[in-house]
Predicted model as a PDB file, atoms N, CA, C, CB and O in Angstrom, pLDDT in the B-factor column:
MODEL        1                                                                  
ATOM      1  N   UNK A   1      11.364   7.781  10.689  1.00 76.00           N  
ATOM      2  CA  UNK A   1      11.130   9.190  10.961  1.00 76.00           C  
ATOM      3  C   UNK A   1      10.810   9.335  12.440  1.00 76.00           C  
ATOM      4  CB  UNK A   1       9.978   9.761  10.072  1.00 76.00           C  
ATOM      5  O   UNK A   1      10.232   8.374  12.947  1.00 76.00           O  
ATOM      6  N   UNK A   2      11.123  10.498  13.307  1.00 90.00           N  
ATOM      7  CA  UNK A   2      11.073  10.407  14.669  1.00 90.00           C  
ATOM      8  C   UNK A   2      10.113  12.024  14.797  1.00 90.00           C  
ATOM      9  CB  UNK A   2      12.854  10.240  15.472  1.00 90.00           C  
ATOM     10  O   UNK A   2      10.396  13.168  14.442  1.00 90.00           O  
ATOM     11  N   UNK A   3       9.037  11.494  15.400  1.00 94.00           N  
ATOM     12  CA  UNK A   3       8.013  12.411  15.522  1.00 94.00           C  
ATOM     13  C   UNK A   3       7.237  12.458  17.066  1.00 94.00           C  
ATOM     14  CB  UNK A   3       7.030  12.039  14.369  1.00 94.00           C  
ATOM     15  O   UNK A   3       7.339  11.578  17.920  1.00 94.00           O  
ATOM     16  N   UNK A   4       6.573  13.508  17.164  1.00 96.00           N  
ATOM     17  CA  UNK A   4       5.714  13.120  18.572  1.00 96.00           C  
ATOM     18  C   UNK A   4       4.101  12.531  18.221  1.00 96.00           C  
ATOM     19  CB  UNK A   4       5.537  14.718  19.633  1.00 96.00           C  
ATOM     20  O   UNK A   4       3.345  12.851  17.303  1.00 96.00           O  
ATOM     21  N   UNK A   5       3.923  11.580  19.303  1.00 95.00           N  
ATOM     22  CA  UNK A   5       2.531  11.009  18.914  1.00 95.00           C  
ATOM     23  C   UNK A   5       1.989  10.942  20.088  1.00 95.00           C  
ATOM     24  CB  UNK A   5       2.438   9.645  18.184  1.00 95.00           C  
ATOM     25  O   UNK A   5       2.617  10.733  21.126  1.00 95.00           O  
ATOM     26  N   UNK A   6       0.395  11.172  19.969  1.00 94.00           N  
ATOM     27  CA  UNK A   6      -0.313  11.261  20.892  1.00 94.00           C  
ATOM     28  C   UNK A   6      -1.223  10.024  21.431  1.00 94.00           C  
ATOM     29  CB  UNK A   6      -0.917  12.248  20.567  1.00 94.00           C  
ATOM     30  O   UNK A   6      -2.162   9.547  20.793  1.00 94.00           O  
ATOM     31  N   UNK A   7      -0.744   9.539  22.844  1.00 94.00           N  
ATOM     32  CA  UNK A   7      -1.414   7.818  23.029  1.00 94.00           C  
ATOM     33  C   UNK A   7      -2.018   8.050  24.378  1.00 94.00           C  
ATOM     34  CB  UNK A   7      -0.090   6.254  23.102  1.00 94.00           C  
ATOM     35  O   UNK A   7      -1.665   8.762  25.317  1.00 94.00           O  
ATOM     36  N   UNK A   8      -2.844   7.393  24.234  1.00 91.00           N  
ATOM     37  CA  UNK A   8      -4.254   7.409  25.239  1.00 91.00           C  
ATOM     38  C   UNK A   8      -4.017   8.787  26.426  1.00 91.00           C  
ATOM     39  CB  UNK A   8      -4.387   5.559  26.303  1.00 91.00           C  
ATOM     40  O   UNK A   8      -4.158   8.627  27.639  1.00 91.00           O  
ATOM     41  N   UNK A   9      -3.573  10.349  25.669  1.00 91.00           N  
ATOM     42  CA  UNK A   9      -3.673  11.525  26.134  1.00 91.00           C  
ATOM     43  C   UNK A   9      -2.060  11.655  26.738  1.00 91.00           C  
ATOM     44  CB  UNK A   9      -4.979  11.650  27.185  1.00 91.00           C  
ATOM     45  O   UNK A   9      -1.656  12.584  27.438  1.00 91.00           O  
ATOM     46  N   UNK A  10      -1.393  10.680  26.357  1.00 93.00           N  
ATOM     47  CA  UNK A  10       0.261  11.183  26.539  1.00 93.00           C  
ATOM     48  C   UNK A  10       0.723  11.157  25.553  1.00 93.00           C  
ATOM     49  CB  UNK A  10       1.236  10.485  27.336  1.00 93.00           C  
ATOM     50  O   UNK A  10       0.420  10.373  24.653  1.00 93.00           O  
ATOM     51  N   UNK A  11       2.132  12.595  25.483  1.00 95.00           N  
ATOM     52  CA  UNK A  11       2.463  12.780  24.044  1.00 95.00           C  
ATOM     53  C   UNK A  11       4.297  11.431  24.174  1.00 95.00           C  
ATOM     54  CB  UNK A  11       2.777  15.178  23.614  1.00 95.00           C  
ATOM     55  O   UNK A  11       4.581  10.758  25.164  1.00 95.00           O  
ATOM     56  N   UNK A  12       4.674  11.459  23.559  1.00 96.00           N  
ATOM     57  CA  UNK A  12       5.866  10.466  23.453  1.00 96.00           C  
ATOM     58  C   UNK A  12       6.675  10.795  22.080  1.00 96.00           C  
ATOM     59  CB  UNK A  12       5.292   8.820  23.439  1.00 96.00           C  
ATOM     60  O   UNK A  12       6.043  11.149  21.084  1.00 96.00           O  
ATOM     61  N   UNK A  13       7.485  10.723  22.066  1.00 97.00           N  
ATOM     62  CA  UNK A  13       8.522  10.414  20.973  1.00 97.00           C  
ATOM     63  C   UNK A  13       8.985   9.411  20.525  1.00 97.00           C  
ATOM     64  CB  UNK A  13       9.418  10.805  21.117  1.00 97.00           C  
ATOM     65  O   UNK A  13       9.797   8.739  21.162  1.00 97.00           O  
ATOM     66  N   UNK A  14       8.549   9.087  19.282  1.00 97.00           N  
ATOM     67  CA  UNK A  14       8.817   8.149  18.715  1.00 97.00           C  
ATOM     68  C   UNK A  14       8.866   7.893  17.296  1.00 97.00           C  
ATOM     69  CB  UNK A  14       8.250   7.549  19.173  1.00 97.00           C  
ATOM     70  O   UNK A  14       8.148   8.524  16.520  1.00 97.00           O  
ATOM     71  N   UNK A  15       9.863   6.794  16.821  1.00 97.00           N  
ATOM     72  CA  UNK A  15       9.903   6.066  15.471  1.00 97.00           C  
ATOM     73  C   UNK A  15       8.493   6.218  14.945  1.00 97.00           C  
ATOM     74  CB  UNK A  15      10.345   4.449  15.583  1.00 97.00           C  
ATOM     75  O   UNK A  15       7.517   5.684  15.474  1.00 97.00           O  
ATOM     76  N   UNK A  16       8.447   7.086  13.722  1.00 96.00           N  
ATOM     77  CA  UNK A  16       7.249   6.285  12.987  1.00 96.00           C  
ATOM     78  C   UNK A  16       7.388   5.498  11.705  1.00 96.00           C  
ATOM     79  CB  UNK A  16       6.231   7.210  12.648  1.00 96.00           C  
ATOM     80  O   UNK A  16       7.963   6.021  10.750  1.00 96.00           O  
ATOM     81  N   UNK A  17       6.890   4.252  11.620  1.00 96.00           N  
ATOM     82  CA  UNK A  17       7.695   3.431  10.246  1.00 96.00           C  
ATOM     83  C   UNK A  17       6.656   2.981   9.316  1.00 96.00           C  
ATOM     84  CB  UNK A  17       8.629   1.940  10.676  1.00 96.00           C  
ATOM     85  O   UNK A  17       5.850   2.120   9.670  1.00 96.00           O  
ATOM     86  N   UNK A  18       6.622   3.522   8.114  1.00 95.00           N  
ATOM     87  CA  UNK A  18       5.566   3.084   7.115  1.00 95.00           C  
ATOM     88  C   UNK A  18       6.163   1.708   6.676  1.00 95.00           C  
ATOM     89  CB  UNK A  18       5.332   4.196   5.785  1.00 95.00           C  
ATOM     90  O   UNK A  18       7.365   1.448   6.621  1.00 95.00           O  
ATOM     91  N   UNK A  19       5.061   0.813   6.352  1.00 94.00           N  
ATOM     92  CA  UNK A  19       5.162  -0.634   6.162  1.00 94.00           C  
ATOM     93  C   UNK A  19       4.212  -1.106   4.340  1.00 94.00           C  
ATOM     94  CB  UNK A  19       4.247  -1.413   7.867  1.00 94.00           C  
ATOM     95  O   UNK A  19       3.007  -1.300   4.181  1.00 94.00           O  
ATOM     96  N   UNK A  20       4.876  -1.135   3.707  1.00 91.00           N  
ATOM     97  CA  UNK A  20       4.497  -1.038   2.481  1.00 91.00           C  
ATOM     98  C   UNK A  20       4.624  -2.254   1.403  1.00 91.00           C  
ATOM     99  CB  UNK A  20       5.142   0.005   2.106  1.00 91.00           C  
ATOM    100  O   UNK A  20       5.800  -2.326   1.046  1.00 91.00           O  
ATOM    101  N   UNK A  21       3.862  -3.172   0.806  1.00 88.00           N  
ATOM    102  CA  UNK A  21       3.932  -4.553   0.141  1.00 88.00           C  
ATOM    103  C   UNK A  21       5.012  -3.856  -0.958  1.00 88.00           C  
ATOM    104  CB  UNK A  21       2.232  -5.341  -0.541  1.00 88.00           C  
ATOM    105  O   UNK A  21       5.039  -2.731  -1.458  1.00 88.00           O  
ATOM    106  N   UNK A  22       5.945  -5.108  -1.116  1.00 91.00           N  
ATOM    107  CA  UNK A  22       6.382  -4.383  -2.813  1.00 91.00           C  
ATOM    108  C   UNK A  22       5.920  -4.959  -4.166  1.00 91.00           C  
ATOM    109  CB  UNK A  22       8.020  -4.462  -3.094  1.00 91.00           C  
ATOM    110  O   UNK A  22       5.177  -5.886  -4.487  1.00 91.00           O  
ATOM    111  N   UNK A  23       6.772  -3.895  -4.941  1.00 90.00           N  
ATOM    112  CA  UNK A  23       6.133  -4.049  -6.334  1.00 90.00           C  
ATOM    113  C   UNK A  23       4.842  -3.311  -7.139  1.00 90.00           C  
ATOM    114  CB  UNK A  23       5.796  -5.284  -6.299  1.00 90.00           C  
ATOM    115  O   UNK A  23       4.638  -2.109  -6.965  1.00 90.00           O  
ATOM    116  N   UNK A  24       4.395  -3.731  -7.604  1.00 88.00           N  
ATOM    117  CA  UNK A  24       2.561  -3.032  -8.283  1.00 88.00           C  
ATOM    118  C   UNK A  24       1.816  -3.243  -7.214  1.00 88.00           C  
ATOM    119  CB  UNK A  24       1.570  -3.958  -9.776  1.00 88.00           C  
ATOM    120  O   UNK A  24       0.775  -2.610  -7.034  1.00 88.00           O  
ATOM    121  N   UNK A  25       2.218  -4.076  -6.449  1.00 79.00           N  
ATOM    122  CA  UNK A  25       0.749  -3.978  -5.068  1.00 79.00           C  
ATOM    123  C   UNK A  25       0.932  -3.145  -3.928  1.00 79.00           C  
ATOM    124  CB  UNK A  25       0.420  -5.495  -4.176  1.00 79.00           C  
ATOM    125  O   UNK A  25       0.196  -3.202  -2.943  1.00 79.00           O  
ATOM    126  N   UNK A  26       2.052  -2.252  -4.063  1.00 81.00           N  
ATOM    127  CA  UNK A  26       2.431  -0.946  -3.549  1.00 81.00           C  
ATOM    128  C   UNK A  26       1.211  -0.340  -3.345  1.00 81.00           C  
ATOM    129  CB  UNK A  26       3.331  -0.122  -4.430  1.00 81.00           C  
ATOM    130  O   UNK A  26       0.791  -0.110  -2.211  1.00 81.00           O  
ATOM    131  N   UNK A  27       0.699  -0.103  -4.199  1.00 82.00           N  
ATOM    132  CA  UNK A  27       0.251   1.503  -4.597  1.00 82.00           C  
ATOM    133  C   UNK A  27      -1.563   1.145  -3.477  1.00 82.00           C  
ATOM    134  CB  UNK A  27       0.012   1.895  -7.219  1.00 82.00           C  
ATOM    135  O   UNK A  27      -2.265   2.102  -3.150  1.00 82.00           O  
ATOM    136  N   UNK A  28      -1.988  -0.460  -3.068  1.00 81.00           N  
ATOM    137  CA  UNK A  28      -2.928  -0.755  -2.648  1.00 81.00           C  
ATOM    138  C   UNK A  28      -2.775  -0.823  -1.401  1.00 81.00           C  
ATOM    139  CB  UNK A  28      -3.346  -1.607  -3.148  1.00 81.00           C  
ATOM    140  O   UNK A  28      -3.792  -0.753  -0.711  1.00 81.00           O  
ATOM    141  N   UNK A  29      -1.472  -0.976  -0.754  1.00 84.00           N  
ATOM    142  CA  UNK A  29      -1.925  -1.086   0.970  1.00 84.00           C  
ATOM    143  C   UNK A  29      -0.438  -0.862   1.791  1.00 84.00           C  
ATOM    144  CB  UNK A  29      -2.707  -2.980   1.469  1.00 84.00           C  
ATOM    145  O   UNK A  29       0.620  -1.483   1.693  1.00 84.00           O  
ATOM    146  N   UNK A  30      -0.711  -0.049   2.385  1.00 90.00           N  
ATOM    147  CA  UNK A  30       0.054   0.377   3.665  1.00 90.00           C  
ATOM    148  C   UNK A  30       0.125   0.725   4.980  1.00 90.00           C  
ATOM    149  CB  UNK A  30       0.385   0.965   3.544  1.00 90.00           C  
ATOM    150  O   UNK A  30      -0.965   1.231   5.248  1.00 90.00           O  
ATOM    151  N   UNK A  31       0.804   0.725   5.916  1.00 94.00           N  
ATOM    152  CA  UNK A  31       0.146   0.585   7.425  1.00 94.00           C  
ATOM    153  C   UNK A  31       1.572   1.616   7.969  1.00 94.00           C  
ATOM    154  CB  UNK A  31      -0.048  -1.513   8.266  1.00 94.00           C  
ATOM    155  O   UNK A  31       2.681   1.661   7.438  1.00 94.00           O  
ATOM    156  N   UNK A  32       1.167   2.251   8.986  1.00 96.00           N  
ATOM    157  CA  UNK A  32       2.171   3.259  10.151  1.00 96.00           C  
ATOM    158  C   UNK A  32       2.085   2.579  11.292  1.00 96.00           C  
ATOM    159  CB  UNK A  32       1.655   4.924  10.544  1.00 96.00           C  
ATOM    160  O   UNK A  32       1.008   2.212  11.761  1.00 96.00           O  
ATOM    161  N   UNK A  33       3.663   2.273  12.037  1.00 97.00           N  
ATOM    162  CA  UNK A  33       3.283   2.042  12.937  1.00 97.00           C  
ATOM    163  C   UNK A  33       4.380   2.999  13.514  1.00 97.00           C  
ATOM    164  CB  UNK A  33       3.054   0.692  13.200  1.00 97.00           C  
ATOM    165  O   UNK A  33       5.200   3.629  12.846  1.00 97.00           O  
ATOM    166  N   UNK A  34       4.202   2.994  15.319  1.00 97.00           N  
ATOM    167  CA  UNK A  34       4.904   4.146  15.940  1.00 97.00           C  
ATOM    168  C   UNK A  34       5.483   3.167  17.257  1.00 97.00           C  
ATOM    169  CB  UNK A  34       3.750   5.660  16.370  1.00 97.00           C  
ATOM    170  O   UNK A  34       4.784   2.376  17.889  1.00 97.00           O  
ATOM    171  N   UNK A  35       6.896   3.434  17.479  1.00 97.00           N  
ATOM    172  CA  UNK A  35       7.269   3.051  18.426  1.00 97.00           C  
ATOM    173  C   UNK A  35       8.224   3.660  19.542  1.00 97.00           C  
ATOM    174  CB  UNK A  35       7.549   2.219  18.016  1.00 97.00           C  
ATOM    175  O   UNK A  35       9.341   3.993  19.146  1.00 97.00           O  
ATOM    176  N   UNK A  36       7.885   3.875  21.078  1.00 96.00           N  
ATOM    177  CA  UNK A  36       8.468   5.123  21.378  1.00 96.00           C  
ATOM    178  C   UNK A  36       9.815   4.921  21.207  1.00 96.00           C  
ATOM    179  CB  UNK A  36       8.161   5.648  22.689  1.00 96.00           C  
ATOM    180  O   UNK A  36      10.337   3.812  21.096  1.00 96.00           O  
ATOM    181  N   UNK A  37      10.361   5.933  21.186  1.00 94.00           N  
ATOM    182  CA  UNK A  37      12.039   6.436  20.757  1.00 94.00           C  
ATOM    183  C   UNK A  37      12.464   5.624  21.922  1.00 94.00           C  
ATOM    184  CB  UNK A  37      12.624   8.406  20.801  1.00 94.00           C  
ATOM    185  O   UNK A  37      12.758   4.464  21.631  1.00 94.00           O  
ATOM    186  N   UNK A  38      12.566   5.944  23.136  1.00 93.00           N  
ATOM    187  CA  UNK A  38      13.172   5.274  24.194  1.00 93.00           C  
ATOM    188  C   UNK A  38      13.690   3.656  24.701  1.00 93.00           C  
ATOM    189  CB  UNK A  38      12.436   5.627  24.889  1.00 93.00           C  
ATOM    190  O   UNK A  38      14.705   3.116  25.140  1.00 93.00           O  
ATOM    191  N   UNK A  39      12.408   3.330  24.360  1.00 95.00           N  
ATOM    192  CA  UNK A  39      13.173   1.780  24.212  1.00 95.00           C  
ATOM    193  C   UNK A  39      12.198   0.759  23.395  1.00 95.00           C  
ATOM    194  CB  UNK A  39      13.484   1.002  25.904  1.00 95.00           C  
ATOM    195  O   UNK A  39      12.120  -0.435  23.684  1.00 95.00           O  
ATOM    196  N   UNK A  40      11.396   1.429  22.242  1.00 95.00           N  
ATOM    197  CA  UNK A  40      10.920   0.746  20.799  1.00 95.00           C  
ATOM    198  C   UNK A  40       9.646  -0.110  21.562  1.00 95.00           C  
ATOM    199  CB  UNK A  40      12.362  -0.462  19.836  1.00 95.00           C  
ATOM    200  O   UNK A  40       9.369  -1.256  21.208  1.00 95.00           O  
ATOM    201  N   UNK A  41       8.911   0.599  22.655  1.00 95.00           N  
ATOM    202  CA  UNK A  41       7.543  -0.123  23.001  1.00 95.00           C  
ATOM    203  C   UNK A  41       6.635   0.379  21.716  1.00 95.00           C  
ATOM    204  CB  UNK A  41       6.817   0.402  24.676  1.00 95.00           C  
ATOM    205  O   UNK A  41       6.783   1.483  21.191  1.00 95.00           O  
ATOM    206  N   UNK A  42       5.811  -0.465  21.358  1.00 97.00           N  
ATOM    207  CA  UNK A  42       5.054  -0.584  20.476  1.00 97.00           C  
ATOM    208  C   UNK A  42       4.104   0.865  20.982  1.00 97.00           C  
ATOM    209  CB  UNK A  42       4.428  -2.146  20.407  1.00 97.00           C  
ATOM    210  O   UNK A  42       4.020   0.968  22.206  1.00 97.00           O  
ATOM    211  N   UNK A  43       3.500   1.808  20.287  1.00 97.00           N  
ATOM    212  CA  UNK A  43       2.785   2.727  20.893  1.00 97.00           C  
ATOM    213  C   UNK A  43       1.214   2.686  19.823  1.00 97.00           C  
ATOM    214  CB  UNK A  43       3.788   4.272  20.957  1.00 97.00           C  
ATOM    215  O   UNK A  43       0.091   2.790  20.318  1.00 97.00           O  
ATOM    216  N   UNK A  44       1.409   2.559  18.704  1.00 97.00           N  
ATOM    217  CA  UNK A  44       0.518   2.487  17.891  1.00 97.00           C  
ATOM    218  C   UNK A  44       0.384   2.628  16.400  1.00 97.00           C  
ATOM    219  CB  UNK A  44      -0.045   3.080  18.314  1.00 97.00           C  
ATOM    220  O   UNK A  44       1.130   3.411  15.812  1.00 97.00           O  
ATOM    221  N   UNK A  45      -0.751   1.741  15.576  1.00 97.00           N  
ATOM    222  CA  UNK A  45      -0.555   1.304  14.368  1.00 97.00           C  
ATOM    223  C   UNK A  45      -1.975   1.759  13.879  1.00 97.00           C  
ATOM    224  CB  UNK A  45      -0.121  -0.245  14.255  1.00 97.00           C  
ATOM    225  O   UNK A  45      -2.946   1.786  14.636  1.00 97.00           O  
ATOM    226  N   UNK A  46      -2.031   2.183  12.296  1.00 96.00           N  
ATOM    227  CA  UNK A  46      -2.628   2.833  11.453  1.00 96.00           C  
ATOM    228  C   UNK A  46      -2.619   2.455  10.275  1.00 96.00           C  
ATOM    229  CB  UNK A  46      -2.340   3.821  11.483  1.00 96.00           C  
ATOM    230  O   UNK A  46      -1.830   3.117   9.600  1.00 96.00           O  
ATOM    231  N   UNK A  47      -3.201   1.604   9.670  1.00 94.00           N  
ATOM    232  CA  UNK A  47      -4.374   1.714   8.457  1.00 94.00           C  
ATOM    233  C   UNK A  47      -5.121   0.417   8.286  1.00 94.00           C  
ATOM    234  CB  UNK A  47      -3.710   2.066   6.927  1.00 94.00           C  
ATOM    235  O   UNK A  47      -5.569  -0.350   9.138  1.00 94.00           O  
ATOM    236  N   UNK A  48      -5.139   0.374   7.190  1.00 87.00           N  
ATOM    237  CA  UNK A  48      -6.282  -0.585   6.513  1.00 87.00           C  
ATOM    238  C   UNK A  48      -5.809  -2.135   6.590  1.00 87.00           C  
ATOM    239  CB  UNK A  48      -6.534  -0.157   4.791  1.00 87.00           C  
ATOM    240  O   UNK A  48      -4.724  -2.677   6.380  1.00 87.00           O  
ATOM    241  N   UNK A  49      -7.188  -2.655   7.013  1.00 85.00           N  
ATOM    242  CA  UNK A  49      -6.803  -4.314   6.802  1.00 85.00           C  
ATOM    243  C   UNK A  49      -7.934  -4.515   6.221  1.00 85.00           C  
ATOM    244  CB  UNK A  49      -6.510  -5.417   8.137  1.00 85.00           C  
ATOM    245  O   UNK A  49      -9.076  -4.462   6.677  1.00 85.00           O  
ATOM    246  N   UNK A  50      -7.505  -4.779   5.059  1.00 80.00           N  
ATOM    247  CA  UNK A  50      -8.935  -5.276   4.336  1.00 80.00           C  
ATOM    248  C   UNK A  50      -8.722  -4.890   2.623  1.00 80.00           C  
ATOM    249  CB  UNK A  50     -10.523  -4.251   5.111  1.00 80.00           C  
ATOM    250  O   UNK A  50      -7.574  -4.674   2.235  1.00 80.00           O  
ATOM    251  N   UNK A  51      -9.570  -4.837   1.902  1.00 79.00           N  
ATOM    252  CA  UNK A  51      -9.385  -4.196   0.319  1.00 79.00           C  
ATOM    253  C   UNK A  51      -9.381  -3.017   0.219  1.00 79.00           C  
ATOM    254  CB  UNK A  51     -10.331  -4.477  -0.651  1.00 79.00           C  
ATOM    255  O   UNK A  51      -9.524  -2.376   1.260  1.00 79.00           O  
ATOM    256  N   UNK A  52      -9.241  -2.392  -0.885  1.00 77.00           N  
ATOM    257  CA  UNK A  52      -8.950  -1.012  -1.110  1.00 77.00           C  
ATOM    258  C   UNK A  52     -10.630  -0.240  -0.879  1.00 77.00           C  
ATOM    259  CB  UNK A  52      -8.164  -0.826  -2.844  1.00 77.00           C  
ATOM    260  O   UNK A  52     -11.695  -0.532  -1.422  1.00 77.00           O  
ATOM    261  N   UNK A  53     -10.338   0.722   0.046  1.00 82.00           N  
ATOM    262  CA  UNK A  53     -11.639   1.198   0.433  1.00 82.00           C  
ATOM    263  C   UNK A  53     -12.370   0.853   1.841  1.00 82.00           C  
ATOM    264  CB  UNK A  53     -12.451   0.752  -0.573  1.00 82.00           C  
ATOM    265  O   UNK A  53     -13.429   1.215   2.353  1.00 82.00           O  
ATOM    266  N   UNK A  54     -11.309  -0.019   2.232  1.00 85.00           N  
ATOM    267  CA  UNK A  54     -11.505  -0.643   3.850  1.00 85.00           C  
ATOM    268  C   UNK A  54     -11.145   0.674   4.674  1.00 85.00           C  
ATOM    269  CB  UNK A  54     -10.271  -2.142   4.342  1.00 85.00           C  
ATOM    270  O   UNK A  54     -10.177   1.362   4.348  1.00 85.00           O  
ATOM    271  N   UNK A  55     -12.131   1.063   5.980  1.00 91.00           N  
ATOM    272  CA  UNK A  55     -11.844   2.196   6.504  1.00 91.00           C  
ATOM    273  C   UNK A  55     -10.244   2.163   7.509  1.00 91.00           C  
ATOM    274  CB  UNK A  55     -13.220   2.537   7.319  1.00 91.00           C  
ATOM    275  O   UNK A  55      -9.649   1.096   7.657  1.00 91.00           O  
ATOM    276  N   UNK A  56      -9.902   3.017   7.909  1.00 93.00           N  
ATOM    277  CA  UNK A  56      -8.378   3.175   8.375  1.00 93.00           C  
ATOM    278  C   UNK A  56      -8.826   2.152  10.045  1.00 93.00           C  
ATOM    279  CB  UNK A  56      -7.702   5.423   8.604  1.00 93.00           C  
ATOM    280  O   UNK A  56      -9.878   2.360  10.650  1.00 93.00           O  
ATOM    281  N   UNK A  57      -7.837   1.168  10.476  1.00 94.00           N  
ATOM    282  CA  UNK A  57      -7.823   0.717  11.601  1.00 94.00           C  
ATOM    283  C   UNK A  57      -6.488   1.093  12.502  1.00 94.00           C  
ATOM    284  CB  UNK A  57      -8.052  -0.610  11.399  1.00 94.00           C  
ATOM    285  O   UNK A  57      -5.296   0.949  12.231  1.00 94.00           O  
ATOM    286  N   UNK A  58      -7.275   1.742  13.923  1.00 94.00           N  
ATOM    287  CA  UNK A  58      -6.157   2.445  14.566  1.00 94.00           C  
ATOM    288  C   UNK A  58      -6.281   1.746  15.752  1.00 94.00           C  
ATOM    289  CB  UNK A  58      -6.203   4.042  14.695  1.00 94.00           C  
ATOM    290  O   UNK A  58      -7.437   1.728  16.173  1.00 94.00           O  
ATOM    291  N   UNK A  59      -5.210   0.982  16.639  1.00 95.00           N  
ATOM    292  CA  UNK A  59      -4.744   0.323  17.025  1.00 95.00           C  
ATOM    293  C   UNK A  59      -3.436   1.078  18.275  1.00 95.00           C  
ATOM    294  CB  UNK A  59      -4.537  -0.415  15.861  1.00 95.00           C  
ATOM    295  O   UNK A  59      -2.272   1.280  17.929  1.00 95.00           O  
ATOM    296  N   UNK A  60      -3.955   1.388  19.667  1.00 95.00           N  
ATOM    297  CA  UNK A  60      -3.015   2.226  20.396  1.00 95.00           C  
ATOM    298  C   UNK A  60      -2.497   1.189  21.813  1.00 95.00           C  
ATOM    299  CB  UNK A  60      -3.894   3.820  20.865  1.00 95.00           C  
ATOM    300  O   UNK A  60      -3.198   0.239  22.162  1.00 95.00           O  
ATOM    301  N   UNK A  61      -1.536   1.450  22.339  1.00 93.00           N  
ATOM    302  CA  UNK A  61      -1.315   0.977  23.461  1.00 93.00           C  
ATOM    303  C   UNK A  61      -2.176   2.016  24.661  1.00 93.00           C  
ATOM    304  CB  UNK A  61       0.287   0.864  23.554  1.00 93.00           C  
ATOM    305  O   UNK A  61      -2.214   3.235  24.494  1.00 93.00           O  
ATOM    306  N   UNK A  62      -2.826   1.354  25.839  1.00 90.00           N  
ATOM    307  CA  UNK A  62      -3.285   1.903  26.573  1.00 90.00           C  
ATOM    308  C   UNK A  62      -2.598   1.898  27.832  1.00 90.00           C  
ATOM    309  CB  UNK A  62      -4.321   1.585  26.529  1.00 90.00           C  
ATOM    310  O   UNK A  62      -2.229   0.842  28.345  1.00 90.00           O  
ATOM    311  N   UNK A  63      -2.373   3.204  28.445  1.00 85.00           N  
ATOM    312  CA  UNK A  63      -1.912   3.640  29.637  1.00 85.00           C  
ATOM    313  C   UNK A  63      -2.259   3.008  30.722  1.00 85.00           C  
ATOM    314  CB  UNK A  63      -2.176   4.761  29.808  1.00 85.00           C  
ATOM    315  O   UNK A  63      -3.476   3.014  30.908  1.00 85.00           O  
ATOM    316  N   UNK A  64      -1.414   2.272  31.788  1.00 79.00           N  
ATOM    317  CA  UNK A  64      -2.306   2.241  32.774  1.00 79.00           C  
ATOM    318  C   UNK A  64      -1.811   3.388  33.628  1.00 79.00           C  
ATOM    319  CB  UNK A  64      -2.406   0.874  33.461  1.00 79.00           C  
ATOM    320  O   UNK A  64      -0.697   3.910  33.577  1.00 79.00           O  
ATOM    321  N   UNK A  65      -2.810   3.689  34.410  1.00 65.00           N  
ATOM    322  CA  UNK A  65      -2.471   5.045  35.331  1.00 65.00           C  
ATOM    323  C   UNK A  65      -2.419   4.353  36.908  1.00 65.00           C  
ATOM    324  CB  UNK A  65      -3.925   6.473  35.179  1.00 65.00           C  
ATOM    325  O   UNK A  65      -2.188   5.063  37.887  1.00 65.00           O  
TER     326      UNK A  65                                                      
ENDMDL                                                                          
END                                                                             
């Protein structure tokens, strides 16, 4: 899916790709990650590492200015 995302206060366009175990252990853990449209730099990743009920871990590339 190609969306805009917001990284360390710049917006970008980019791939966003849900990453999902298969089978019955579906339904327990999944992660987003985003990569800009332009040439697939990693921009940033979203959710849980841990068991069900582990809080969301967000994970961004930082700008240098």
């Amino acid at each position: 899916k190609n969306e805009a995302v917001m990284v360390d206060g710049h917006c970008f366009e980019a791939w966003k790709v849900k990453i999902r175990l298969c089978g019955p252990l579906s339904i327990f853990w999944h992660a987003h990650y985003w990569y800009r449209f332009e040439d697939g730099l990693f921009l940033k990743y979203r959710g849980a590492n841990g068991p069900p009920g582990t809080p969301l871990t967000i994970v961004e590339l930082e700008i240098a200015s």
